[in-house]
LOTILUM-642792 format. One record per residue (C-alpha): y, z, x; residue in one letter. Coordinates in steps of 0.25 Angstrom, whole numbers, padded with zeros to 4 digits, always signed. Layout:
<nodes>
YZXa ...
</nodes>
This chain:
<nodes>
+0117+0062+0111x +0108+0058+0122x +0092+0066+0118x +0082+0068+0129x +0070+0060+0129x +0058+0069+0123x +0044+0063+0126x +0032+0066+0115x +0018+0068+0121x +0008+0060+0116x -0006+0067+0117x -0019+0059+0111x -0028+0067+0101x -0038+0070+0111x -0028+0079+0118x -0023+0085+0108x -0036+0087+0100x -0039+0096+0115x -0025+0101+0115x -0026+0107+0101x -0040+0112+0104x -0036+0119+0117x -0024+0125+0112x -0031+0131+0099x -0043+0136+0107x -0034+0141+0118x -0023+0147+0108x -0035+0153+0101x -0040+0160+0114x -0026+0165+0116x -0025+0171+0104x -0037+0178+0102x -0035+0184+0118x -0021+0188+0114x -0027+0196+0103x -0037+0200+0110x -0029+0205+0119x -0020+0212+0110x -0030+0218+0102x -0038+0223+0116x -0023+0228+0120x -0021+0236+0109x -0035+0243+0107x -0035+0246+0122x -0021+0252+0120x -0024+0260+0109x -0037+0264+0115x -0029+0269+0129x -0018+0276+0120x -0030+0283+0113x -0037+0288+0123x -0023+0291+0132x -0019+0298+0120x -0032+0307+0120x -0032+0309+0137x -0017+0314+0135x -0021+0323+0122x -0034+0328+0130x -0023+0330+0142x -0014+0338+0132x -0027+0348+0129x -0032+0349+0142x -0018+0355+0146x -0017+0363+0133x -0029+0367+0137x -0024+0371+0151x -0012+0377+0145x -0021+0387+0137x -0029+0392+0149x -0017+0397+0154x -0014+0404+0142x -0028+0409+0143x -0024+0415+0157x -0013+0422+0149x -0025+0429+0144x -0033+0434+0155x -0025+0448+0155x -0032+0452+0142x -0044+0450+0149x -0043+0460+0159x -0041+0474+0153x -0037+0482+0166x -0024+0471+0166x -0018+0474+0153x -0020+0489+0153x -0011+0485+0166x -0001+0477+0160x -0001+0488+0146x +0000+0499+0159x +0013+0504+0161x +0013+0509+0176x +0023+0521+0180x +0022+0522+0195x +0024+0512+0207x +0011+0512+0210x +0005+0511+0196x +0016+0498+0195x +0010+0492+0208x -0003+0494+0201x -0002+0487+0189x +0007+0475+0195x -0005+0473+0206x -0017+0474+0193x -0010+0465+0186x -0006+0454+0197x -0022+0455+0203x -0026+0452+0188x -0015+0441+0188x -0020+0436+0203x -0036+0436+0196x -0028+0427+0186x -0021+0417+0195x -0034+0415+0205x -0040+0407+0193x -0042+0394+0195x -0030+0388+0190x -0022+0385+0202x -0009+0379+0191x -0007+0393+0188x +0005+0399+0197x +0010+0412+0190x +0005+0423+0183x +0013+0432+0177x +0014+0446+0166x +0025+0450+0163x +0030+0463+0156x +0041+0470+0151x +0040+0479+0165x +0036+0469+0177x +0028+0456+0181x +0015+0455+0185x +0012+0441+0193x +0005+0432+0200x +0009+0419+0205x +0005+0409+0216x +0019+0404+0218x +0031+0409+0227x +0040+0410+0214x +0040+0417+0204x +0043+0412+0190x +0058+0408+0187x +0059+0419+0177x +0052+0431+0184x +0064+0440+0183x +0066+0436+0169x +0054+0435+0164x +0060+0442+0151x +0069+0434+0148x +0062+0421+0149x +0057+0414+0135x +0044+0412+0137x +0043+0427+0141x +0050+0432+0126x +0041+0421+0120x +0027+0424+0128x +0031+0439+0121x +0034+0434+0106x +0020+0427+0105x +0006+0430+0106x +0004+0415+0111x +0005+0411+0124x +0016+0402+0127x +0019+0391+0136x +0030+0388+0144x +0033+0374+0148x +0032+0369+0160x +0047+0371+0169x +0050+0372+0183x +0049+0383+0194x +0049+0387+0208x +0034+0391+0212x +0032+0386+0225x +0045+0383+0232x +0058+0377+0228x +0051+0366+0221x +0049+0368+0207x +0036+0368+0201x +0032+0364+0187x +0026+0377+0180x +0022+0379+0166x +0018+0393+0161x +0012+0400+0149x +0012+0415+0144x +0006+0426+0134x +0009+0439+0129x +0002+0452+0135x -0001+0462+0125x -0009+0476+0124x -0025+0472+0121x -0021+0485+0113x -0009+0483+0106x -0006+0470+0104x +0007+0474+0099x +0010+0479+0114x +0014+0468+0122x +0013+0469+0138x +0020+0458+0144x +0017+0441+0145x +0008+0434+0155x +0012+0421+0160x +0007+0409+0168x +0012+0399+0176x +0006+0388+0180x +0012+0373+0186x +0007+0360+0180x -0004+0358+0189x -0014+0360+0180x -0008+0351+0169x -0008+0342+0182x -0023+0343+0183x -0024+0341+0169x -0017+0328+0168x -0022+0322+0182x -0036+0321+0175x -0030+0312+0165x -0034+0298+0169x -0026+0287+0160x -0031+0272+0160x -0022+0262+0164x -0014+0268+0174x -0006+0277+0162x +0003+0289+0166x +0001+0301+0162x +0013+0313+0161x +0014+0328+0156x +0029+0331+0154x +0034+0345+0147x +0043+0348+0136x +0054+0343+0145x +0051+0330+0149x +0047+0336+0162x +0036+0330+0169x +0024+0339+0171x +0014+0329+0176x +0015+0313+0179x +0004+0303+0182x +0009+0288+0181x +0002+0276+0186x +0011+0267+0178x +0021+0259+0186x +0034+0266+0179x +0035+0280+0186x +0047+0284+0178x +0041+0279+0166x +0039+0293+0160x +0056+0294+0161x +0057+0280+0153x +0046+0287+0140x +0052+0291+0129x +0043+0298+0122x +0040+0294+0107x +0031+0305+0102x +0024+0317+0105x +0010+0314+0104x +0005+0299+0103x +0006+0286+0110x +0017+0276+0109x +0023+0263+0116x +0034+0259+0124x +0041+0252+0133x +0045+0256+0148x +0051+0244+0156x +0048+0234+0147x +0034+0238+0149x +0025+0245+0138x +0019+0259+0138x +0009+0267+0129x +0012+0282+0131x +0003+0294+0126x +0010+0305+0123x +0005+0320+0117x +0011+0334+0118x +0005+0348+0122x +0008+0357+0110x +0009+0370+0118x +0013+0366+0133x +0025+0354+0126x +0018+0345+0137x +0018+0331+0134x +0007+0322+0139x +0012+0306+0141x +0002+0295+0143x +0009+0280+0148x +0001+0268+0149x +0006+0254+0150x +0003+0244+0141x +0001+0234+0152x -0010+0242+0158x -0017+0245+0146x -0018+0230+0141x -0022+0225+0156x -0035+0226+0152x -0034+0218+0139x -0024+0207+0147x -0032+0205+0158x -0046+0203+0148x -0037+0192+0140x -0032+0185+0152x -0049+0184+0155x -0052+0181+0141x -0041+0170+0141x -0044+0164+0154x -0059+0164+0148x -0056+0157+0137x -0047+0147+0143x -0061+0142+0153x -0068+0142+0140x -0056+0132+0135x -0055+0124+0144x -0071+0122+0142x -0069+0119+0129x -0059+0109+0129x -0066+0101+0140x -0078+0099+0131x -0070+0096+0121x -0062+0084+0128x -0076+0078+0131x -0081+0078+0116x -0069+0074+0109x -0069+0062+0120x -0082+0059+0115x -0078+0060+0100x -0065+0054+0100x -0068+0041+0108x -0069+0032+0095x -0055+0037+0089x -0050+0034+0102x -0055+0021+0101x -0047+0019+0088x -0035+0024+0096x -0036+0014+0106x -0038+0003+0095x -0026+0008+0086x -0017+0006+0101x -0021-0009+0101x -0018-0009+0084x -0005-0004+0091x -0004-0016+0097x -0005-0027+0086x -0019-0029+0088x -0025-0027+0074x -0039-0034+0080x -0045-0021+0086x -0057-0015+0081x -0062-0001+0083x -0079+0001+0085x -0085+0009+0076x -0094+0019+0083x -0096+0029+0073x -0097+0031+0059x -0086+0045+0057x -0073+0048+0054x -0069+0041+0067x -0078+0027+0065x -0070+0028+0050x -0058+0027+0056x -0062+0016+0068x -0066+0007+0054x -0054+0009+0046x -0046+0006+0058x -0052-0007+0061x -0049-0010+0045x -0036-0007+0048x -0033-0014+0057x -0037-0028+0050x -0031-0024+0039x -0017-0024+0046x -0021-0036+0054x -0023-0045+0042x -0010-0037+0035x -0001-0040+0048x -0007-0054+0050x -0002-0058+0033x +0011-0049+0034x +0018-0050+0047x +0023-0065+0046x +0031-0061+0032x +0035-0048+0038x +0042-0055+0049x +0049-0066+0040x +0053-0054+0030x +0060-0045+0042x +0065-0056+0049x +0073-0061+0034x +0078-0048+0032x +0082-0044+0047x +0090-0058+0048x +0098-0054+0034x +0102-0041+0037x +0107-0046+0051x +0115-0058+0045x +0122-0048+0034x +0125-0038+0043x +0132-0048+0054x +0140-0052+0040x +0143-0042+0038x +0148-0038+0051x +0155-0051+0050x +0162-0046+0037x +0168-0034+0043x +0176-0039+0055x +0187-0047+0051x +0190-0037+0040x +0193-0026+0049x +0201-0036+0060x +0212-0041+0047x +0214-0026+0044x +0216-0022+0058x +0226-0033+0061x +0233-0032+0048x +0239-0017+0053x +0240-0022+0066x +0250-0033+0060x +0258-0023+0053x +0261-0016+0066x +0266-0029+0072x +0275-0031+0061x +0280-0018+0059x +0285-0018+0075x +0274-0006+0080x +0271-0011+0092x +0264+0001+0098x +0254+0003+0085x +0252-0012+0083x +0247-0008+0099x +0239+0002+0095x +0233-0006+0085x +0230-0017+0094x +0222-0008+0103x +0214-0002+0091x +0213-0017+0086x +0208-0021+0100x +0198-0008+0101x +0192-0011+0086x +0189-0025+0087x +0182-0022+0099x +0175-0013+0090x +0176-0026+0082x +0166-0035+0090x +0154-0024+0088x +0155-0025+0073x +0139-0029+0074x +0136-0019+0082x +0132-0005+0083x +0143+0006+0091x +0145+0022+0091x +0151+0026+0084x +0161+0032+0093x +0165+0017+0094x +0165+0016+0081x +0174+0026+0080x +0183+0021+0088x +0185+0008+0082x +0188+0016+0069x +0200+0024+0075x +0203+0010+0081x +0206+0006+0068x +0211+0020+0061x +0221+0019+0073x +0226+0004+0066x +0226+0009+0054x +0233+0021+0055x +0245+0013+0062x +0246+0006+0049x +0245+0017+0042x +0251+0029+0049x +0250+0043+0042x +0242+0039+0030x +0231+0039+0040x +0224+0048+0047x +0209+0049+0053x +0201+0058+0060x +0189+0057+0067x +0175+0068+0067x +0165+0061+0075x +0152+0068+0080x +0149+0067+0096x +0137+0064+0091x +0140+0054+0083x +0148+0044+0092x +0136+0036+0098x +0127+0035+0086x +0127+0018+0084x +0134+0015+0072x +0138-0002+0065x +0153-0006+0073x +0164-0005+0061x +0153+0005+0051x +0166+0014+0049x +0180+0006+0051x +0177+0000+0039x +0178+0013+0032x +0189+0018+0038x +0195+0004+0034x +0191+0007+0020x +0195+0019+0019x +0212+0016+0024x +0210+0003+0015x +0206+0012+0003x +0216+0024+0006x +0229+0021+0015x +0231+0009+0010x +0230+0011-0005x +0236+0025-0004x +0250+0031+0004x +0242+0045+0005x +0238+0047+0021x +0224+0043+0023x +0214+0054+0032x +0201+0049+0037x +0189+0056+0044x +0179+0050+0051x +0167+0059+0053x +0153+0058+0060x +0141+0066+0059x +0123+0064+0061x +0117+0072+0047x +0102+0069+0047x +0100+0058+0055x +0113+0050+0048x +0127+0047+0055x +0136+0050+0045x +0150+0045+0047x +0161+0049+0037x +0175+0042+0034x +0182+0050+0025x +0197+0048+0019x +0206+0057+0009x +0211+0047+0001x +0210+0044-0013x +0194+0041-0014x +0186+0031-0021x +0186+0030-0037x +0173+0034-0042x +0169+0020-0047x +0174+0013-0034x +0166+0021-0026x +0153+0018-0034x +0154+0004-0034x +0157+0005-0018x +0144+0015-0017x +0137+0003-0027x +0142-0007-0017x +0138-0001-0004x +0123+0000-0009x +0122-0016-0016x +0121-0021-0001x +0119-0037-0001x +0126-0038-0016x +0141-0042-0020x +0151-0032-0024x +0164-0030-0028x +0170-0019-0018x +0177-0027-0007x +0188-0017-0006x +0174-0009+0001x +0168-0021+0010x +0170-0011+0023x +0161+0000+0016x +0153-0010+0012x +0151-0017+0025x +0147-0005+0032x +0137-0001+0022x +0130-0013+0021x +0130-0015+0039x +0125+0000+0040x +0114-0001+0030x +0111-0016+0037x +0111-0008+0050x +0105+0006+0046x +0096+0004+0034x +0099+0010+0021x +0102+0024+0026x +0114+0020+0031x +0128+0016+0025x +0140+0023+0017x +0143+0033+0010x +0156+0035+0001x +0161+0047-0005x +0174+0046-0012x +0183+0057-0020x +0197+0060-0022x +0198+0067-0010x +0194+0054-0001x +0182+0046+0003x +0172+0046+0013x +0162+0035+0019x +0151+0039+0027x +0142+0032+0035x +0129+0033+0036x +0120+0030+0048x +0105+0034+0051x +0102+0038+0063x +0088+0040+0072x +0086+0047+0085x +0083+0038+0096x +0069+0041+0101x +0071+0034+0115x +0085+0037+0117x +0085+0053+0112x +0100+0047+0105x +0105+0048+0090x +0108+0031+0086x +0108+0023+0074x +0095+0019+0067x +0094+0006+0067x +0084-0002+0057x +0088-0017+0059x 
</nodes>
């Protein structure tokens, strides 16, 4: 497992004294302008959808407004006297007929020359005839059925006028022109029980037009009229969406709210006519309302950054001026580095920092005079001890060689004698490959080496023994190059046939396993055989601990052997530990490892 190299940067404290001051003036500055911002944002919003809200409510009245001038027009018959003595009249000859028709179309003609140029169609309408004026070709869709139309039966059952929505007709030509009408009940000024017919008006959008063109909305907003339904009566839209009123779904009647079109977000005004139905929608974007405010944060930013930049030049040149005598203590504290305990720091001032130049020159010849009386025992002392371990390890080492060679060449005897020519082959190739192995007793191998000198000599032993004995091997990928002692574990798998094929005729199973847990190599052999008796296996844990002292377990010298050279190799960390029931034993062993700084790989801690 090969690592990348990583490389640390290593910044004095001047630089990050500024770095830390930048970034906290600069994060400041960036926070208080966000907020800023967001706070601008929003009181501008809310202060656009406030006053959108009354421009469209205002809008509303003026066409309510206009809406009841037209049923003020409805009125205009009472005013004239001579006209509903007409309409009351009830004509018997042609000529009588023709007379009141033409009275009552001038008085409607008197009507129509008003200024109101949106009005199109006058009419009253009786039980007996119609009397009209228009300025259109076409007459209303309903002319000829006047008396079975809705509105008519409904203008008779009230004494309010009543409005019809806006809808669709033929006025000029084939086109169809978008007209709205309202109506009132006619009765006798003297009987009001007596009613004499219905007038009505009709009149195209133009003057809701008018209305609405007047409205001017910040921001390039849009602003649309549409009817009970969803028919557009009037559209103005500078926003980039045209089809943006077909993607609305409206959310309420009257109010404001927000979404989403295209990913993009819209505050939308919407109130509703009471009498007319009309609905009056107001669309901003959100991105033209807060412009304004990100174009004054990109200023204030851009301000504040100059004013920064200032800032942090001035101070560059007064901490220069104030941290040149701790940088002096820094360049003597290099040559300290050294080995030179004879350098002395001036003392140019009597603070914190002139405190701190003194103790260091005590210091330092404190150490001087320490190092000077110390080192030349320290040297005897590591070198005594360094020369010990060495010559008990190689005795060790030593020690375990020829006890491996009479075991291998006793089965390898047996073969020879028993006639089994190809095994005692086998067996001398395994033999040839282990003592290869054999030769780096005093050296260190991975353990996939290792490994392979232990099926070396698994492969022998299983000759001799046959179906008694069986291994297996789990080895982690990760696992086979760590650097581990040659021989650590054929001595435990040694032991473990000594102790259980040849003192039992049960068939022997052994696992060899290998995993890293916390910085530790942990490699396990483990049996099914009979197991250790409980006060055997104390005395052998009591063993392996009383390094360098006589003991009595030389059925265990392989155990023994490989605790004593890990812990001679690997420190007191290291070694072996036994577990032992009824159900078998197991070994591990235990390695410490480190992760190579320079070489980004997983290895052995050595501490020789």
């Amino acid at each position: 497992m090969k690592g990348k190299h990583r490389t640390k940067l290593h910044l004095n404290f001047k630089t990050k004294l500024v770095l830390m001051i930048s970034l906290f003036n600069i994060s400041l500055v960036l926070c208080v302008s966000f907020f800023n911002y967001l706070w601008h944002s929003q009181q501008l919003t809310r202060q656009t959808i406030n006053q959108t809200q009354q421009i469209i409510e205002q809008t509303g009245v003026n066409i309510d407004n206009y809406i009841d001038e037209l049923y003020r027009l409805t009125l205009s018959p009472y005013y004239n006297d001579e006209i509903m003595e007409e309409i009351a009249s009830s004509p018997r000859t042609p000529e009588e007929i023709l007379t009141k028709k033409r009275t009552i179309e001038t008085f409607l003609s008197s009507v129509m020359t008003l200024p109101r140029d949106e009005v199109l169609r006058v009419y009253i309408l009786t039980d007996d005839d119609i009397y009209s004026y228009t300025r259109t070709p076409y007459q209303m869709e309903d002319y000829d059925s006047y008396k079975e139309a809705a509105w008519y039966k409904e203008a008779l059952s009230t004494n309010n006028p009543i409005y019809i929505p806006i809808h669709s007709e033929k006025a000029f030509g084939e086109r169809r022109t978008q007209i709205f009408s309202v109506a009132r009940r006619l009765r006798s000024k003297e009987n009001n029980n007596y009613i004499l017919g219905v007038i009505k008006v009709d009149a195209n959008y133009t003057g809701i037009k008018s209305i609405c063109d007047k409205v001017k909305l910040e921001n390039q907003g849009a602003l649309f009229v549409i009817n009970e339904n969803e028919e557009v009566v009037y559209a103005k839209n500078d926003l980039a969406d045209s089809s943006l009123l077909y993607e609305l779904s409206l959310q309420t009647r009257n109010g404001d709210f927000s979404c989403y079109i295209n990913r993009e977000k819209y505050i939308v005004n919407v109130t509703t006519l009471q009498e007319s139905g009309l609905r009056i929608i107001a669309i901003h974007s959100y991105n033209n309302l807060t412009s304004r405010a990100k174009a004054n944060l990109s200023r204030t930013v851009f301000l504040a950054f100059i004013c920064i930049v200032a800032s942090i030049g001035i101070f560059i040149l007064f901490i220069r001026r104030f941290l040149h005598p701790l940088y002096h203590i820094i360049d003597s504290m290099k040559i300290v580095q050294t080995g030179d305990l004879t350098v002395q720091v001036p003392i140019e001032q009597n603070d914190e920092i002139g405190y701190l130049a003194s103790s260091f020159n005590t210091m330092t010849s404190n150490l001087k005079n320490v190092i000077d009386r110390n080192s030349e025992l320290i040297k005897k002392v590591y070198e005594a001890r360094y020369l010990h371990k060495v010559s008990q390890y190689d005795a060790l080492c030593s020690q375990i060689k020829p006890h491996f060679l009479y075991n291998t060449l006793n089965t390898i005897s047996l073969l020879i004698k028993c006639g089994e020519s190809r095994d005692a082959i086998l067996c001398i190739e395994d033999l040839s490959r282990f003592l290869r192995g054999i030769m780096n007793t005093d050296k260190e191998i991975p353990l996939k080496e290792e490994l392979s000198l232990v099926s070396s000599y698994l492969n022998l032993q299983k000759i001799r023994y046959g179906d008694r004995l069986s291994y297996d091997l789990k080895i982690e990928k990760n696992t086979e190059p760590v650097l581990i002692p040659a021989l650590s574990l054929q001595p435990l798998v040694e032991n473990t046939i000594k102790h259980c094929c040849e003192a039992s005729r049960t068939p022997v199973a052994i696992t060899i396993t290998s995993v890293i847990q916390k910085d530790q190599l942990l490699i396990r052999v483990a049996d099914n055989g009979p197991g250790i008796p409980e006060a055997i296996l104390q005395r052998l844990i009591t063993g392996l601990d009383k390094e360098g002292e006589e003991n009595n377990l030389e059925a265990s010298i392989g155990l023994i052997n490989v605790h004593r050279r890990l812990r001679l190799r690997f420190g007191p960390a290291s070694g072996l530990q036994i577990t032992s029931c009824a159900e078998g034993t197991s070994v591990t062993l235990v390695i410490p490892l480190l992760i190579s700084k320079e070489e980004g790989i997983l290895c052995t801690e050595h501490l020789l």
